[in-house]
C-alpha positions as CSV (number, residue, x, y, z in Angstrom):
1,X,0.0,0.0,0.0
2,X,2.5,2.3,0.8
3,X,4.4,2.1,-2.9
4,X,0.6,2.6,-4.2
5,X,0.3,6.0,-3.0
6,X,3.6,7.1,-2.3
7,X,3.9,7.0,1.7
8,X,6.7,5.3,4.4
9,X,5.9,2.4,5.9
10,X,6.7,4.5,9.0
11,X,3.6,6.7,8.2
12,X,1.7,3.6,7.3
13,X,2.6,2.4,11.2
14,X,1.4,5.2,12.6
15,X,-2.2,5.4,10.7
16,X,-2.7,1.6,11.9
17,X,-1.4,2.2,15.6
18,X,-3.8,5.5,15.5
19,X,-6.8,2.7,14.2
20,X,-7.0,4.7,11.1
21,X,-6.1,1.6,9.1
22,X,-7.4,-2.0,9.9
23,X,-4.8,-4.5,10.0
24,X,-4.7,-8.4,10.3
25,X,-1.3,-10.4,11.1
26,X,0.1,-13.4,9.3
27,X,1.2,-16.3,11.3
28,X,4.8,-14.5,11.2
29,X,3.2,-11.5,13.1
30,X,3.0,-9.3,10.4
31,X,0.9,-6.4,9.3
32,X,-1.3,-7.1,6.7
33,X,-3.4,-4.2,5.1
34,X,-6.6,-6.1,2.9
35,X,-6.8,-4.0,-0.2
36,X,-10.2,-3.7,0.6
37,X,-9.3,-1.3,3.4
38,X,-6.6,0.2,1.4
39,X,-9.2,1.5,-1.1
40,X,-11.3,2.4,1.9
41,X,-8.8,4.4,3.3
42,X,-7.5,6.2,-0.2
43,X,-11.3,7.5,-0.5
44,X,-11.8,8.5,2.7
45,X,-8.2,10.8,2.8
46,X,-8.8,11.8,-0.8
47,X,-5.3,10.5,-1.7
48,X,-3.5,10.4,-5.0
49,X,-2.9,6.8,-5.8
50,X,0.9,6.8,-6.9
51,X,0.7,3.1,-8.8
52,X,-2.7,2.2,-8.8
53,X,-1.6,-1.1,-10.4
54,X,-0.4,-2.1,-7.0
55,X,-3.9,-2.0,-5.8
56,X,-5.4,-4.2,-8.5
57,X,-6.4,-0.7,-10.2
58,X,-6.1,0.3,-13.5
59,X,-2.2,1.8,-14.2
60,X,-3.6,4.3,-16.2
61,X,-5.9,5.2,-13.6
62,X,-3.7,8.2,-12.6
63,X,-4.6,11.2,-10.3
64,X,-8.2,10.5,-9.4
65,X,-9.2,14.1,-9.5
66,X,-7.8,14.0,-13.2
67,X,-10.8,13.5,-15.7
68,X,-9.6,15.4,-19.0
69,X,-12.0,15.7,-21.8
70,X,-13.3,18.0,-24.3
71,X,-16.6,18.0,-22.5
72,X,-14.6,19.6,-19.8
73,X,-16.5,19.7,-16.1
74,X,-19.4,17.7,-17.6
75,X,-18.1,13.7,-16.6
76,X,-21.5,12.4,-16.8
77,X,-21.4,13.6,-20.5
78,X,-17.7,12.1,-21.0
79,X,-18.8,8.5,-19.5
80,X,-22.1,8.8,-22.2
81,X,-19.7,9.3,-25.4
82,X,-17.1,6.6,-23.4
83,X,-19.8,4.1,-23.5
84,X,-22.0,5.0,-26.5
85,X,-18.4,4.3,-28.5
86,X,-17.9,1.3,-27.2
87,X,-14.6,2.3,-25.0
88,X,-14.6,-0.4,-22.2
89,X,-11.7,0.4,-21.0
90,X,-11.9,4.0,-20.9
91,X,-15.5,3.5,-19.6
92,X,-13.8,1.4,-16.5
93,X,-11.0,4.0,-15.7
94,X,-13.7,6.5,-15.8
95,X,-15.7,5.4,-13.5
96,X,-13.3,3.3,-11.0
97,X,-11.8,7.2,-11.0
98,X,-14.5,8.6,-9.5
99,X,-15.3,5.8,-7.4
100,X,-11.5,5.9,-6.1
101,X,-11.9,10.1,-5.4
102,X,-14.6,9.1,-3.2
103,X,-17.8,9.3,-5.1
104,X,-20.5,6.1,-3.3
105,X,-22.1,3.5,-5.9
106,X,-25.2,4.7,-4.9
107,X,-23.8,8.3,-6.1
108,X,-22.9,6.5,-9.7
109,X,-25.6,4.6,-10.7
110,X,-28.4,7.7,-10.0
111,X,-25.8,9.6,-12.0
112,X,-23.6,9.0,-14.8
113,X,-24.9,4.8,-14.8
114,X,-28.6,6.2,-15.1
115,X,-28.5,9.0,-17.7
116,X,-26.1,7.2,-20.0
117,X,-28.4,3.7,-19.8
118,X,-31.3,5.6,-20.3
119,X,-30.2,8.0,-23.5
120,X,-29.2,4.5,-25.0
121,X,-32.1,2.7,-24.0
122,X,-33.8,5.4,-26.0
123,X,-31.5,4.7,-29.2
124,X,-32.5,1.4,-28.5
125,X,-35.6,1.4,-30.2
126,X,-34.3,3.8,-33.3
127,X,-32.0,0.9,-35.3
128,X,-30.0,-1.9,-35.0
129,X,-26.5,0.3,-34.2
130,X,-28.7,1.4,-31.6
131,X,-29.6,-2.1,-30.0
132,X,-25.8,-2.9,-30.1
133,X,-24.8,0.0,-28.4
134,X,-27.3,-0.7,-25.4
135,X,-26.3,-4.1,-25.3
136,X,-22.3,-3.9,-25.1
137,X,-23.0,-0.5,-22.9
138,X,-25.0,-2.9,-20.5
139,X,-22.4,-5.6,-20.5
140,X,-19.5,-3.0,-19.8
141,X,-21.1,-1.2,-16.7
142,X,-21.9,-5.2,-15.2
143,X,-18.3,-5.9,-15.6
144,X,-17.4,-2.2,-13.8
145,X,-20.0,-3.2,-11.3
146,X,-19.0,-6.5,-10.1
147,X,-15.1,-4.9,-10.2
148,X,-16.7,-2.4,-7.7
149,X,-18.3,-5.0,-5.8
150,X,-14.6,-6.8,-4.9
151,X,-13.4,-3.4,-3.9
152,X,-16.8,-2.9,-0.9
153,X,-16.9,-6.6,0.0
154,X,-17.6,-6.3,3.7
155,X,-15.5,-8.3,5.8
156,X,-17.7,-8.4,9.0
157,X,-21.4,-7.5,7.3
158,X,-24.2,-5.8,9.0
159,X,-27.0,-7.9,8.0
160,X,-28.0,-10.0,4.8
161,X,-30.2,-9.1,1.7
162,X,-31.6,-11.3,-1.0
163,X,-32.9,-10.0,-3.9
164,X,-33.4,-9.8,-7.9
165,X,-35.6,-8.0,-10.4
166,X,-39.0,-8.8,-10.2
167,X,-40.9,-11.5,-12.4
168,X,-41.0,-11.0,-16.1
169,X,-38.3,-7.9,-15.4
170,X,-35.6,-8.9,-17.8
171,X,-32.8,-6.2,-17.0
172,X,-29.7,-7.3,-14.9
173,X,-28.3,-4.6,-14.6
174,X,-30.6,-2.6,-12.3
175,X,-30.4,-6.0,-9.0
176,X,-26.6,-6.0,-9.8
177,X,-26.1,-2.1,-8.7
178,X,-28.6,-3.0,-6.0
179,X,-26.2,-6.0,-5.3
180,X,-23.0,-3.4,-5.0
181,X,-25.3,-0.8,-3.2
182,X,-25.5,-3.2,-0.3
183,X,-22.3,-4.3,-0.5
184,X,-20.6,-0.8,0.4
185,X,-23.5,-0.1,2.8
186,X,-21.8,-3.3,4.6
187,X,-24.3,-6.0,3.7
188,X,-24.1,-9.3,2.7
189,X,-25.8,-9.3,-0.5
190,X,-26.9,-12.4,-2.9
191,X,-28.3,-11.4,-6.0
192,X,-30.6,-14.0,-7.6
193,X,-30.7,-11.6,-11.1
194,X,-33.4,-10.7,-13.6
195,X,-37.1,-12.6,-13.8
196,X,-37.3,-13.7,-10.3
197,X,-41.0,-14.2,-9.6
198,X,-41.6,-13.2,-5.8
199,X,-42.4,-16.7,-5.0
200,X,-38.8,-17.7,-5.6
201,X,-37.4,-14.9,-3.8
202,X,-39.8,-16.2,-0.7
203,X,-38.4,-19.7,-1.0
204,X,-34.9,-18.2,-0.8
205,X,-35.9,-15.9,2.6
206,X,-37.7,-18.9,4.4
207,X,-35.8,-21.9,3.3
208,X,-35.1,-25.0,5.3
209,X,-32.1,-23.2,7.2
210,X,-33.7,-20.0,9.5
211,X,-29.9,-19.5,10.3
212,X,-29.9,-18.2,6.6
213,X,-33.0,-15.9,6.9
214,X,-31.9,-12.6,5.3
215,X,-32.8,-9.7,7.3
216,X,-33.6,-7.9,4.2
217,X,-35.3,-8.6,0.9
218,X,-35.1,-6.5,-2.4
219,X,-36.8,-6.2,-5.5
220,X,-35.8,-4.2,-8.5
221,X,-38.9,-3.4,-10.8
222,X,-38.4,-2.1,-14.2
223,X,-41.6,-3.4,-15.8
224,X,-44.3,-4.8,-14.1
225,X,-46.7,-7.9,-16.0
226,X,-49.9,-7.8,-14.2
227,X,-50.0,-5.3,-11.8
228,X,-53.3,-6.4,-9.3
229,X,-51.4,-10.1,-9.2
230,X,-47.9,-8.8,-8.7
231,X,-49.4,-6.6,-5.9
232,X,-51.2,-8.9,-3.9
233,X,-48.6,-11.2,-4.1
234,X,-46.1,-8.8,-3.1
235,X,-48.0,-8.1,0.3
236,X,-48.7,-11.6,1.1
237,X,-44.9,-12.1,0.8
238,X,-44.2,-8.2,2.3
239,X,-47.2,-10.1,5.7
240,X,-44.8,-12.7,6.1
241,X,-41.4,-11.3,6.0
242,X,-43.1,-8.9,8.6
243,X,-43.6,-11.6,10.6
244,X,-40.2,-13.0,10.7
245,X,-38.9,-8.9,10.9
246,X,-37.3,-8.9,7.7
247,X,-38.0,-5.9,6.1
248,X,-38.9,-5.9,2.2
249,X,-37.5,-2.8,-0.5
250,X,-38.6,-2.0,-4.0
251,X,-37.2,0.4,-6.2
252,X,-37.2,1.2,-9.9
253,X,-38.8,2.7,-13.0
254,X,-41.8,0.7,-12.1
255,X,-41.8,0.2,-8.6
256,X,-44.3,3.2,-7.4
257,X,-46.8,1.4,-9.9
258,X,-47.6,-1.5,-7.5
259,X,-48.9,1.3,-5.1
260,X,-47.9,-0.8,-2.0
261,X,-46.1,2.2,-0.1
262,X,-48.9,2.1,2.8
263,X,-47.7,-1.3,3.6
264,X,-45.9,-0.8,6.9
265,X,-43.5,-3.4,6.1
266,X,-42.4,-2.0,2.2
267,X,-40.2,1.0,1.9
268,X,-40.3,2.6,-1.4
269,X,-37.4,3.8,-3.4
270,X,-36.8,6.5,-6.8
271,X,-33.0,6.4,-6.1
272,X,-30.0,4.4,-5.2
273,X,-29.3,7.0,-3.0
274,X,-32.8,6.6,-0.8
275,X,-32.0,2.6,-0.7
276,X,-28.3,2.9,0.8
277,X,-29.5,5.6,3.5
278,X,-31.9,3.6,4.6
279,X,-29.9,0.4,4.4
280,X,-27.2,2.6,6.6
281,X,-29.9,3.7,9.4
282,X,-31.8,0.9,9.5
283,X,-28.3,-1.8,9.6
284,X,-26.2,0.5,10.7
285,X,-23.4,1.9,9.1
286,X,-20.5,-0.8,7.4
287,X,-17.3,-2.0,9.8
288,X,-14.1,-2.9,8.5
């Protein structure tokens, strides 16, 4: 860590003895610094990662503050014309960047993740260059995603979440940034992906194994098939989980169209943003 951004291992000694860096020890006795917590700690003092490389990070990451484009102080814009090309790579640094100078996931996908998805979601229906764009767009911000992910994977979680996109709700990519949300709110988070019909997502809450109860279920909805089945359904299920205090979370496009906010066991979400504070206040905030 201390090559990465350009620090002594004296001043690395001193930020663990002060418990500003979580350490573990190897059966020699020493020091080891998980890269998880190095990232953790790079954010949190807005540092300027040296050799990124070091940290599993893109070498050509560079300065983190350092996002140069014609489209000047407009990055949202940049990442659009980064992914509407087809540049995965520069789509990753670009985004890992901001991650890195301390922007949340939450922050990303209402921002940049959203507006680019949906302006090509709307080329989408124009031509076939349009359908390609989405489609290799869509698989580039997974892969950026689940890279995220291995950077917020909590050591010691705060609680468990199971979700997925709703039945007949083909998009992955919406439970996926639900899936990282959680992560980097300090959750344990199994995402069981697009078309998960709510009775599937009960059997995985109320299994054979109670030890494995989540303490929170999730459902992304983008499009909803039938709306007066999907909703009774969803407070039957939303009854139970009340029952066994596990609380129950929709958000998405769709989500406000099931009408189930008076439920007192359902909190409704419009942003990523709105999910991870309450995730935070109601699990409390992530541990090392």
């Amino acid at each position: 860590m201390a090559v990465a951004i350009g620090a002594s291992e004296s001043s690395l000694k001193r930020w663990t003895d002060q418990g500003l860096l979580t350490v573990t020890r190897t059966a020699g006795g020493h020091r080891r610094i998980p890269v998880t917590e190095a990232i953790r700690f790079v954010r949190e003092r807005q540092l300027t990662l040296v050799k990124p490389e070091v940290l599993g990070l893109p070498a050509s990451l560079g300065p983190v503050k350092d996002l140069e484009s014609d489209k000047g102080d407009a990055p949202d814009e940049i990442f659009y014309d980064l992914l509407r090309s087809g540049h995965d790579i520069g789509a990753r640094n670009h985004l890992i960047a901001r991650f890195i100078g301390g922007e949340r996931i939450a922050s990303i996908a209402d921002g940049p993740l959203r507006s680019a998805m949906q302006a090509l979601g709307e080329a989408w229906h124009q031509n076939p260059q349009g359908i390609l764009m989405e489609h290799r767009a869509t698989e580039i911000c997974v892969e950026v995603l689940q890279e995220l992910r291995n950077m917020v994977m909590p050591s010691h979680p705060t609680g468990r979440a199971i979700g997925g996109a709703i039945g007949g709700d083909p998009y992955k990519l919406p439970p996926l940034v639900a899936t990282s949300v959680l992560n980097e709110c300090g959750m344990q988070a199994v995402n069981l992906g697009a078309d998960t019909p709510i009775d599937v997502l009960e059997l995985a809450c109320f299994g054979d194994t109670v030890e494995i109860q989540p303490d929170l279920a999730w459902l992304s909805v983008s499009v909803v098939e039938s709306l007066p089945q999907t909703r009774n359904t969803l407070m039957r299920f939303s009854d139970r989980c009340q029952s066994a205090d596990i609380a129950v979370c929709i958000g998405g496009r769709a989500a406000r169209e099931l009408d189930v906010a008076d439920h007192p066991n359902i909190e409704v979400h419009g942003t990523m943003i709105e999910f991870a504070d309450y995730v935070t206040r109601r699990f409390g905030p992530r541990t090392a």
